[in-house]
C-alpha positions in Angstrom: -5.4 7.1 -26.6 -3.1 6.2 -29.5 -0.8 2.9 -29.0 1.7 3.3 -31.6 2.6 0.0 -33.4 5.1 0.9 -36.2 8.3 -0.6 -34.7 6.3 -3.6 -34.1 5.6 -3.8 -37.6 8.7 -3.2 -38.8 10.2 -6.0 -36.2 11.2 -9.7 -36.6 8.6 -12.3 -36.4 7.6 -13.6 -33.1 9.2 -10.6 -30.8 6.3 -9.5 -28.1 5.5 -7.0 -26.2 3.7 -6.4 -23.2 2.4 -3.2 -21.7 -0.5 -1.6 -19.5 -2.6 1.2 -20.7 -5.2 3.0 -18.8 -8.2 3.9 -20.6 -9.6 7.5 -20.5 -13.3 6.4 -21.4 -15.5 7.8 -18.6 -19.0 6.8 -20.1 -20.0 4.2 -22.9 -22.9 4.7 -25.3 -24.1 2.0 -27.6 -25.9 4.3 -29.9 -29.3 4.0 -28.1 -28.4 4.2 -24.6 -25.2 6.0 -22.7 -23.8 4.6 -19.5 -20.9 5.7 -16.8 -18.7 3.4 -15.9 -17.6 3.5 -12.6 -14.4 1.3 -12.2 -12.2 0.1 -14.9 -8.6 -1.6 -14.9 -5.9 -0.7 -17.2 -5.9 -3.1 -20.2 -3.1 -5.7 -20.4 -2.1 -6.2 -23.8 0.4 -8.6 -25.6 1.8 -7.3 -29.2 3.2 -10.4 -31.1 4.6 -9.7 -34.3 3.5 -12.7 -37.0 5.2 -11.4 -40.1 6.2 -8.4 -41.6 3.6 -5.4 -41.1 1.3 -8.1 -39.0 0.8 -8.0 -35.2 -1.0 -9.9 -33.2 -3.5 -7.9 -30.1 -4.3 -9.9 -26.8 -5.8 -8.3 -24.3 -8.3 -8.2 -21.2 -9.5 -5.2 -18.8 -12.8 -5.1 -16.7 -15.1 -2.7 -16.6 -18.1 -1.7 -14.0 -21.1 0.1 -16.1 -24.4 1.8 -14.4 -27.3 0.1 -15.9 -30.5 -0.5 -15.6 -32.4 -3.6 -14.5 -34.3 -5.1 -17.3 -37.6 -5.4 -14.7 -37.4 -3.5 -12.1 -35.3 -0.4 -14.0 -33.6 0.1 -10.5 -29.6 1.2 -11.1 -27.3 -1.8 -11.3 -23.8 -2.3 -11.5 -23.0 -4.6 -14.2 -19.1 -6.0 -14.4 -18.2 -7.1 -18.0 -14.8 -9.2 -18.2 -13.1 -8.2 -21.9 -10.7 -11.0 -23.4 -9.8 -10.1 -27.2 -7.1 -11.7 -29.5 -7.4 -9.7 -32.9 -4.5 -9.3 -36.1 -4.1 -6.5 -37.1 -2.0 -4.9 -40.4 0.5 -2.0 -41.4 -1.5 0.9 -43.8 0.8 -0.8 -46.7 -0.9 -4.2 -46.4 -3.5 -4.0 -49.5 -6.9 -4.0 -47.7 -8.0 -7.2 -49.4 -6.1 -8.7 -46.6 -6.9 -6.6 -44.1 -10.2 -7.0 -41.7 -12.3 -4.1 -40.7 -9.9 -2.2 -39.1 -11.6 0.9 -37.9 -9.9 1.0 -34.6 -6.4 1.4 -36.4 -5.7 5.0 -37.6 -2.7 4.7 -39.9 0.0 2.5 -37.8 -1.4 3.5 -34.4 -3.9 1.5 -32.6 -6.7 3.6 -31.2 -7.2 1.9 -27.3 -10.7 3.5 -26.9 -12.1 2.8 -30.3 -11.1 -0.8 -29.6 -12.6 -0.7 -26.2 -15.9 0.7 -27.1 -16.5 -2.3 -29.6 -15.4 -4.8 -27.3 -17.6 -3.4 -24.5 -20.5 -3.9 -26.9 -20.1 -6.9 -28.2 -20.0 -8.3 -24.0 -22.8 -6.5 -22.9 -25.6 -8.6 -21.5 -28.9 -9.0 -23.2 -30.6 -8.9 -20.3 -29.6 -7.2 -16.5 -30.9 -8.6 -13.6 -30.8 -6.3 -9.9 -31.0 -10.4 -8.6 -32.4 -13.3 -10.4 -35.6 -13.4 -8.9 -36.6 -9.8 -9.5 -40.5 -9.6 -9.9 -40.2 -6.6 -12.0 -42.6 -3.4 -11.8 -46.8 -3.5 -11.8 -48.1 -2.8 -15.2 -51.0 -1.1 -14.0 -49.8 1.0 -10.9 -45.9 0.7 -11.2 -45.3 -0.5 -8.3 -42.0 -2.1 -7.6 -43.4 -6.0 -6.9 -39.9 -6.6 -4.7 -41.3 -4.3 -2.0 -44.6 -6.4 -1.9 -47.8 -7.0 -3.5 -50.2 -3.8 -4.6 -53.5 -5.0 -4.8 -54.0 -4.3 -8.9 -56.0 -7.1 -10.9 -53.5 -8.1 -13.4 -56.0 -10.9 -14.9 -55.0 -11.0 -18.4 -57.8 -13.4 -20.4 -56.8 -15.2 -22.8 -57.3 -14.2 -26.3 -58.0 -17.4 -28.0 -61.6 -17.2 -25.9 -62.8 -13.8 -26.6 -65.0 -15.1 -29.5 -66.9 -18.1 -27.1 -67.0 -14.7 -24.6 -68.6 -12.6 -27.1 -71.4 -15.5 -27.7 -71.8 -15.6 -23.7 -72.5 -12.6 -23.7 -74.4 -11.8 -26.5 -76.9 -14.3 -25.4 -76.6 -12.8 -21.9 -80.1 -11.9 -20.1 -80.5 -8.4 -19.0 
């Protein structure tokens, strides 16, 4: 959806504007992974004009997304909160002064584009089904939350597999 910001640009310094948009995103994809997001609010944002052909962006919106535990790789919801403040400038602002503006197309401000980078930049680095998730087996698979399964997961450690080798080199038959 395109929010167009060209009387807000043209306006006097310091007039705002408040309004509610609802986002039409349905899934998000990060480039390596794609997820659906099940709830979402409409974004609030505040337009503050700061000078002529630059306007201020507030805004915050949550968002539910299906992920994946990090562990256990059992489906989770994940809610991420998203708070941005960014300026942004008319086309006829020479770009030296401009940021990276590639959610601006012309003097319209493209809601999901802005969204999307947002949402990535608050994902988590790590989700959790619970803190104290115990993960899957590495041998069978087993999901360790529903209980113990018997494998030997005895890893050695490495910096003794030389005084092993000797052991058992020297090792009667």
């Amino acid at each position: 959806m395109l929010v167009n910001l060209t009387e807000l640009f043209a306006s006097e310094a310091g007039r705002k504007e408040k309004r509610e948009i609802s986002s039409e995103l349905e899934v998000f994809s990060n480039g390596a992974e794609t997820y659906q997001i099940l709830r979402k609010t409409p974004v609030t944002f505040l337009f503050t004009n700061l000078a002529a052909g630059k306007v201020r962006v507030e805004g915050e919106a949550e968002v539910v997304l299906e992920m994946q535990c990090s562990r256990c790789l059992k489906d989770v919801e994940q809610e991420i909160r998203i708070s941005f403040m960014l300026d942004v400038v008319s086309p006829e602002i020479p770009l030296e002064e401009a940021d990276d503006q590639t959610f601006m197309e012309g003097y319209s401000l493209n809601v999901e584009s802005l969204l999307n980078n947002e949402i990535l930049m608050s994902l988590p680095t790590k989700v959790l089904c619970r803190p104290d998730c115990k993960g899957i087996c590495r041998v069978c698979g087993k999901d360790l939350n529903l209980g113990e399964c018997g494998c030997d997961t005895f890893v050695p450690d490495p910096r003794m597999a030389a005084i092993k080798d000797i052991f058992n080199a020297n090792k009667e038959v």
